[in-house]
SEGU-915730 format. One record per residue (C-alpha): residue in three letters; residue number from 1; y, x, z. Coordinates in nm, 3 decimals. Layout:
BEGIN
residuo/num/yy/xx/zz
ALA/NUM/Y/X/Z
...
# end
This chain:
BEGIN
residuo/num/yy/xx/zz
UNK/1/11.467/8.673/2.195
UNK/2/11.684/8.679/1.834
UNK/3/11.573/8.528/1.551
UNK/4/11.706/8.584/1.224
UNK/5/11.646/8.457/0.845
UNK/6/11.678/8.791/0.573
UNK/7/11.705/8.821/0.234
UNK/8/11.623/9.144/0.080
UNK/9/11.711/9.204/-0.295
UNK/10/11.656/9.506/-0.495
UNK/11/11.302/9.656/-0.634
UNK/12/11.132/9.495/-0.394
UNK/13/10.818/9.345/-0.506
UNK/14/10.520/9.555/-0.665
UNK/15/10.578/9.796/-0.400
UNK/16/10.384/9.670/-0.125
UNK/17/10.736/9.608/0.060
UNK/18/10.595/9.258/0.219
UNK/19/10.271/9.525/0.358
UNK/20/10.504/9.804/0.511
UNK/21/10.750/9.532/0.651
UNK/22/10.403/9.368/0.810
UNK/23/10.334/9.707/0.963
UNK/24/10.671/9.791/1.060
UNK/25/10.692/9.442/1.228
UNK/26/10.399/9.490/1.381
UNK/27/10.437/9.841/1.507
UNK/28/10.794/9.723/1.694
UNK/29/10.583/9.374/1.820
UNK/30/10.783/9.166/1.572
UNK/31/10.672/8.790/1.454
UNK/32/10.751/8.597/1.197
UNK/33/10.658/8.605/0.794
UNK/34/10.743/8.769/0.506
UNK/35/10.725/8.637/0.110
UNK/36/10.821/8.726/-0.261
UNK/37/11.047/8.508/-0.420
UNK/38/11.040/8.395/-0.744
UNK/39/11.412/8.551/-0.844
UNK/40/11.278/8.909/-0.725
UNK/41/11.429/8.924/-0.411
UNK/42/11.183/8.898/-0.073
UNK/43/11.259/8.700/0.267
UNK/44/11.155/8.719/0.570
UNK/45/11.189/8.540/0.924
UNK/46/11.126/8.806/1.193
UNK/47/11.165/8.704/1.560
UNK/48/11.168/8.963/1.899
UNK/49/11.370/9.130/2.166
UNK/50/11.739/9.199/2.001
UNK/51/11.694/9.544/2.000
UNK/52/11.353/9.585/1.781
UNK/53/11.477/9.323/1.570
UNK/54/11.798/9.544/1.496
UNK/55/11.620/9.849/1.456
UNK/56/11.372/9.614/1.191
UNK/57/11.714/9.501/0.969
UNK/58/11.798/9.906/0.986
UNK/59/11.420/9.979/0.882
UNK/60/11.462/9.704/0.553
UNK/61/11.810/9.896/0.439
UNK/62/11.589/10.153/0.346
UNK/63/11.219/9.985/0.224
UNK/64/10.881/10.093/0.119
UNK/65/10.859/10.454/0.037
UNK/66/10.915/10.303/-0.355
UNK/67/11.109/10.022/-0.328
UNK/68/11.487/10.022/-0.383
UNK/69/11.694/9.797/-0.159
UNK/70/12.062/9.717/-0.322
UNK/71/12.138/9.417/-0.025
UNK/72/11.987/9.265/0.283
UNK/73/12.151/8.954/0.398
UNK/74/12.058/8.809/0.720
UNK/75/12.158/8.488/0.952
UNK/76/12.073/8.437/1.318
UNK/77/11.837/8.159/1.336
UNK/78/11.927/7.909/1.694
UNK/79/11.630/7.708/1.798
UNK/80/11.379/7.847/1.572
UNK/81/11.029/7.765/1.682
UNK/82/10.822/8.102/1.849
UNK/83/10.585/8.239/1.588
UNK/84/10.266/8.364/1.696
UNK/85/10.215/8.692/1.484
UNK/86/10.335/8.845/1.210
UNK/87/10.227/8.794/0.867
UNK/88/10.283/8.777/0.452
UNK/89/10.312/8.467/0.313
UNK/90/10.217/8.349/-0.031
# end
């Protein structure tokens, strides 16, 4: 189990980017949250095998069909407490 911290900045909010990554989270049976920050940017924690959780950081280079990612940063989490599901935060 990996769990990593991400910080996605670009055009990412007002293009239902935290909705797609919910489904694409859910679709690969990923936890954690994602949430729009105030500077523009969104984060996310997102927790699951190593594997689905790599091919989720691959899936956020590229967004919601009309978002426009310029960055994701990302840290591996140790210790992090196991969500339950996956969901948008407000």
């Amino acid at each position: 189990m990996r769990t990593i911290h991400v910080r996605v900045e670009g055009v990412v909010q007002g293009v239902a980017f935290r909705e797609y990554t919910r489904r694409e989270a859910v679709a690969r049976g990923l936890r954690g949250w994602v949430r729009n920050l105030a500077d523009g940017a969104v984060e996310a924690l997102i927790q699951g095998p190593e594997q689905e959780v790599a091919k989720m950081l691959s899936w956020l280079q590229k967004g919601s069909p009309r978002s426009r990612v310029d960055q994701v940063l990302h840290r591996d989490i140790d210790g992090a407490e196991p969500c339950q599901s996956f969901e948008i935060r407000f």
